[in-house]
C-alpha positions in Angstrom: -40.2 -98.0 -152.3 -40.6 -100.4 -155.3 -39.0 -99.2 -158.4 -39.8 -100.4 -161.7 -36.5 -100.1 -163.9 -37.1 -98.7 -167.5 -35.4 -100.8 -169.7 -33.4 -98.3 -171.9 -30.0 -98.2 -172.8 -30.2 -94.4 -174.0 -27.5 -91.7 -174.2 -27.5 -89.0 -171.9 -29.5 -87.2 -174.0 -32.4 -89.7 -174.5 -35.1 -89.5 -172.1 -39.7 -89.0 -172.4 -43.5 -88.1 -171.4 -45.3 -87.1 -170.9 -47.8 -84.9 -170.9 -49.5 -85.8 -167.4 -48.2 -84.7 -163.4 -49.0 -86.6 -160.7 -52.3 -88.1 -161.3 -54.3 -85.9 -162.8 -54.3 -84.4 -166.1 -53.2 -81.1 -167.0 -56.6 -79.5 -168.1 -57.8 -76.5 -166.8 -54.7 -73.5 -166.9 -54.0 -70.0 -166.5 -51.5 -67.4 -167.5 -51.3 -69.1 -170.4 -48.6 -68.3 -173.0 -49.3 -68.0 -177.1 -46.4 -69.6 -179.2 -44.7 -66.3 -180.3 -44.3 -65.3 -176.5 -42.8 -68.5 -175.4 -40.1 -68.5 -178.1 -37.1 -67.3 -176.2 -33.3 -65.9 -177.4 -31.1 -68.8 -176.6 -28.8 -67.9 -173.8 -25.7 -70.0 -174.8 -21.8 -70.6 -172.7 -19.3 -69.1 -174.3 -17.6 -72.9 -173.9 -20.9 -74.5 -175.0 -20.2 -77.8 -176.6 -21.5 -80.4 -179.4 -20.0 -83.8 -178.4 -23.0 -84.4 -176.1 -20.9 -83.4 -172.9 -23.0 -81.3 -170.7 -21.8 -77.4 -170.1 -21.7 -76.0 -166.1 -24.7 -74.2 -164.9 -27.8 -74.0 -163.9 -30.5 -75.4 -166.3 -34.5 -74.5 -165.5 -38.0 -75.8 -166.6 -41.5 -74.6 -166.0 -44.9 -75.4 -166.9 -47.1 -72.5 -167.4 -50.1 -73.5 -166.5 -52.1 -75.1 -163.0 -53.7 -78.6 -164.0 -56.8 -79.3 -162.6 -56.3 -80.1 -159.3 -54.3 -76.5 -159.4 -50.3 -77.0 -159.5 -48.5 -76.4 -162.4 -44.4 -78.4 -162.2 -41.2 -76.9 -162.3 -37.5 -78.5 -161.9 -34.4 -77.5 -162.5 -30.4 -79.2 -162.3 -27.3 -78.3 -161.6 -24.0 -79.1 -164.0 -20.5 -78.9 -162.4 -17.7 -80.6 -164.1 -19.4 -81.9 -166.7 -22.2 -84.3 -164.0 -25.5 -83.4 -162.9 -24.6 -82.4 -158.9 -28.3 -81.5 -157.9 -31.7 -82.1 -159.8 -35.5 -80.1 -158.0 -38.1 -81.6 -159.7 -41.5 -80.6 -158.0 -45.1 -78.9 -158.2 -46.1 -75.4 -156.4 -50.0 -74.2 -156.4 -51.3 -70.4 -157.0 -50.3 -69.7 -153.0 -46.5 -71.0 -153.8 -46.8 -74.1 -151.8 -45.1 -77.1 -152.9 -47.1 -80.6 -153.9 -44.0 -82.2 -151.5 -44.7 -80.3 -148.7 -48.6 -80.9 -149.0 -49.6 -83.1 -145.9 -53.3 -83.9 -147.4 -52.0 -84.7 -150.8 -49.6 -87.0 -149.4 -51.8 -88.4 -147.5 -54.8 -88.8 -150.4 -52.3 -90.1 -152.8 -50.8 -92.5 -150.9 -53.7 -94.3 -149.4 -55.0 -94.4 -153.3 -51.4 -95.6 -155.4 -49.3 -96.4 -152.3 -46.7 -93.3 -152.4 -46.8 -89.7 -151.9 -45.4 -86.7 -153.9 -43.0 -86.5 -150.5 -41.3 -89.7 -151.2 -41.6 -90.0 -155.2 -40.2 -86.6 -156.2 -37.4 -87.2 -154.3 -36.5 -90.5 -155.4 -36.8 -89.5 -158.8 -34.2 -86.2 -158.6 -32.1 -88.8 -156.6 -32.5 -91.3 -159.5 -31.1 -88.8 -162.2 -28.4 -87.4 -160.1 -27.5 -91.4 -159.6 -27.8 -92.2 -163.7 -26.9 -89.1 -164.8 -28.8 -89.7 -168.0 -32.6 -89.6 -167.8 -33.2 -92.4 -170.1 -31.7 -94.6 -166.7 -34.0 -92.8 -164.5 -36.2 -95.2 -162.4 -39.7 -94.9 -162.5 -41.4 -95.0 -159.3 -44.2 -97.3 -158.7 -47.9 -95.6 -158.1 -46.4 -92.5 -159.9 -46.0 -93.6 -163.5 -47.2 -90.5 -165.0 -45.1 -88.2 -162.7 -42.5 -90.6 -163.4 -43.0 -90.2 -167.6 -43.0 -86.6 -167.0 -40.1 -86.0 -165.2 -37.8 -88.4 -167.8 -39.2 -86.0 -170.2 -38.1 -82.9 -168.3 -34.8 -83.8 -167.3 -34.5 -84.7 -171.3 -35.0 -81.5 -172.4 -32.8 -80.2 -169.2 -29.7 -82.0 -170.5 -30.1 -81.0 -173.6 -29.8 -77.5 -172.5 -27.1 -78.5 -170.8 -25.5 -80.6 -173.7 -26.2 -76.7 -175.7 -24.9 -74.5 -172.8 -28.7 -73.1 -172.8 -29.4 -71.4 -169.4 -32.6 -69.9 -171.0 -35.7 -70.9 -169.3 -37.5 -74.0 -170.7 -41.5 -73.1 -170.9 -43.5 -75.9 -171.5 -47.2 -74.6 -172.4 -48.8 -77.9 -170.7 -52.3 -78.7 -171.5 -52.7 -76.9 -174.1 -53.8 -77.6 -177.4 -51.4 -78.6 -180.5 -50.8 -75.9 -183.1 -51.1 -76.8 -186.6 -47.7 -77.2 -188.4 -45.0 -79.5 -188.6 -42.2 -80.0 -186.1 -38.6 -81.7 -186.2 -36.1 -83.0 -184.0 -32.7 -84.1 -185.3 -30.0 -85.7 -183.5 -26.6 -84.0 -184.4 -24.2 -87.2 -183.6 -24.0 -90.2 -185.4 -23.9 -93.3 -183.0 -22.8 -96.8 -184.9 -23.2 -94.6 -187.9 -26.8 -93.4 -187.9 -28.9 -90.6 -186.0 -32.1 -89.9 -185.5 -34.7 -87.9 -187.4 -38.3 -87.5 -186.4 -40.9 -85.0 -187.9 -44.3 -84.9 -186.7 -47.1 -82.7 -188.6 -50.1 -81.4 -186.9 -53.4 -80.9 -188.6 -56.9 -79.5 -186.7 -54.8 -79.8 -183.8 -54.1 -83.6 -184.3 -51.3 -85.6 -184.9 -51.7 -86.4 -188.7 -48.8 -88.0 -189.7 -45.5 -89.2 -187.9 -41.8 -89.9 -189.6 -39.8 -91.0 -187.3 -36.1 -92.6 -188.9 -32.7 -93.0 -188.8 -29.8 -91.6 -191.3 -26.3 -92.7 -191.6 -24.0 -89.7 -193.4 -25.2 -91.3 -196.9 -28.7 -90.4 -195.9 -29.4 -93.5 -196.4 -32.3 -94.4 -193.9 -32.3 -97.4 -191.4 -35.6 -98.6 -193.1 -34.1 -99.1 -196.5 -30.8 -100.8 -195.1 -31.4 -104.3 -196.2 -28.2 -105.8 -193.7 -29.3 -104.1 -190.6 -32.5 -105.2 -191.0 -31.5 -109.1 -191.3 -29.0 -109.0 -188.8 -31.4 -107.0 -186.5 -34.6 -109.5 -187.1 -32.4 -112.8 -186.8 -30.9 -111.6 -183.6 -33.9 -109.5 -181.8 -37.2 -110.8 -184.0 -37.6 -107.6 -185.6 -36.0 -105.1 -187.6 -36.0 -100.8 -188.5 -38.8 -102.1 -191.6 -41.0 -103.2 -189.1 -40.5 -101.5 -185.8 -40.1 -97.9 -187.5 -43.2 -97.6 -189.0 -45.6 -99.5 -186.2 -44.0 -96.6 -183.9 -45.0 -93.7 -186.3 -48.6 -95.6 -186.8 -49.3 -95.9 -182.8 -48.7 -92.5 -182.3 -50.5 -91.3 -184.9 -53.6 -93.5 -183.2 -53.2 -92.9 -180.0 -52.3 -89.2 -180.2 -50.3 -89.4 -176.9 -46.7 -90.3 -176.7 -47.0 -92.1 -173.5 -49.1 -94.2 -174.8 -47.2 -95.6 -178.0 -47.1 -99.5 -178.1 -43.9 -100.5 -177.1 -42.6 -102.8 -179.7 -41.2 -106.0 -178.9 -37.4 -106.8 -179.6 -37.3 -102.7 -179.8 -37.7 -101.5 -176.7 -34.6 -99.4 -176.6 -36.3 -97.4 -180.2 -39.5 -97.8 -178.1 -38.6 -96.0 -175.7 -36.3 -93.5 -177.2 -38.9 -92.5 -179.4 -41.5 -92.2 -176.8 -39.1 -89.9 -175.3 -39.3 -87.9 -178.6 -42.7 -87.5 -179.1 -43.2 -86.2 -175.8 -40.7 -83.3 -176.8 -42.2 -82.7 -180.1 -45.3 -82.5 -178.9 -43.9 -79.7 -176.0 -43.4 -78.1 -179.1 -46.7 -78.4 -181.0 -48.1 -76.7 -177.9 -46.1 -73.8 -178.0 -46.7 -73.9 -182.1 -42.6 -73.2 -181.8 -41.4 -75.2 -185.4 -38.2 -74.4 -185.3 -36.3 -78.0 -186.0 -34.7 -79.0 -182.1 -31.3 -79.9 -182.6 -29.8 -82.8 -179.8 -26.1 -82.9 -179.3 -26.7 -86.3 -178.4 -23.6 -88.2 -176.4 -22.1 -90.8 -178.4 -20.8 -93.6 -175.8 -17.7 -95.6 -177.0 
């Protein structure tokens, strides 16, 4: 199979979207979930950590409602010593059949994009397992959307993990954006600056996106007049630039998948991609409490 590398150098805590499985869209649904119910106590480990190392256990996600052509995903991983040992990633209809063990799917779908949900899912759960950070994970060729999905997923997985959260992930997919504003802040400064990103949502659109970086000064990326002329002389762009066509493309096109990647930035690109895709989870679930990444500084 032909795999298409994504080109991020992300932590094990980055990873994106989005909102789409298999190829279809995730329209139609059913026992759907209001926000209030899918807001769950946190289960933490007592040995939970916030370096960005992941915490042993078993880590699950699961959409709560069928798309249109009637599966709904779910995927878990496995953490022992501190590396993801096992990752399930894969779709099951109203009779509890799985999209991997579907003979006619595999068959439709690979005649039309050239692989099946047989071979894809599994090269994707191998891929994590492999990178161990889901930013690394491959996207497979003919299943871009499953692919975007599933970085996404094991994102929000491994920050679980990075939490010691064995609660149940819901993801309320399909569903409409609540009004409100939602945050995401990383916790760990990496070459002293972390992430911030706030996305507001108004008659169930994505008005306005702030999407940054802080050093411990809260000084933001955008206003740091050094980084932004060593950055542009080296990659042709800097945070004054890149930062705010990000926010604007996803305020236009309203899908996190489909934010412009922007050139000389494709590490930001994607990481905020990655972001959106979570924030947006949330917006579905109307759950604005601010999601807090223990992101893994590497030396």
């Amino acid at each position: 199979m032909k795999l298409k590398k994504v080109a991020m150098g992300l932590t094990a805590v980055v990873a994106s979207s989005m909102l789409l499985v298999a190829c279809g869209n995730d329209n139609s649904s059913s026992d759907k979930k209001s926000g209030s119910d899918t807001k769950q106590e946190q289960k933490k480990s007592a040995d939970a950590k916030t370096d960005g190392t992941m915490t042993d256990g078993t880590y699950k996600l699961e959409e709560q409602n069928y798309d249109d052509k009637g599966w709904k995903g779910f995927m878990s991983i496995k953490v022992k010593d501190g590396k993801i040992t096992d990752a399930n990633y894969d779709y099951k209809n109203k009779d509890g059949k799985l999209k991997s063990e579907d003979a006619d799917y595999e068959k439709a779908m690979k005649a039309k994009a050239g692989t099946g949900p047989k071979e894809y899912l599994k090269e994707l759960n191998d891929s994590l397992v492999k990178n161990q950070a889901a930013g690394a994970v491959e996207v497979v060729s003919g299943a871009t959307h499953s692919s975007d999905t599933f970085i996404n997923y094991a994102n929000q997985l491994i920050q679980a993990a990075q939490r010691g959260d064995t609660t149940t992930i819901k993801i309320n997919n399909g569903e409409k954006m609540q009004d409100g504003t939602y945050k995401l802040e990383e916790q760990n400064y990496s070459n002293g600056y972390r992430t911030v990103f706030s996305m507001t949502v108004k008659d169930g659109k994505i008005s306005e996106s702030d999407y940054n970086y802080v050093n411990k000064d809260g000084q933001k990326k955008t206003d740091d007049a050094d980084y932004e002329k060593t950055m542009k002389e080296k990659a042709g762009t800097g945070p004054k630039e890149y930062i705010p066509a990000l926010n604007e493309s996803l305020v236009d096109k309203q899908e996190a998948g489909e934010v412009d990647t922007v050139s000389g930035a494709t590490h930001s690109s994607d990481q905020f991609k990655i972001y959106a895709a979570q924030l947006i989870n949330a917006a579905q679930n109307g759950n604005t409490s601010t999601i807090k990444v223990y992101n893994k500084v590497e030396e």
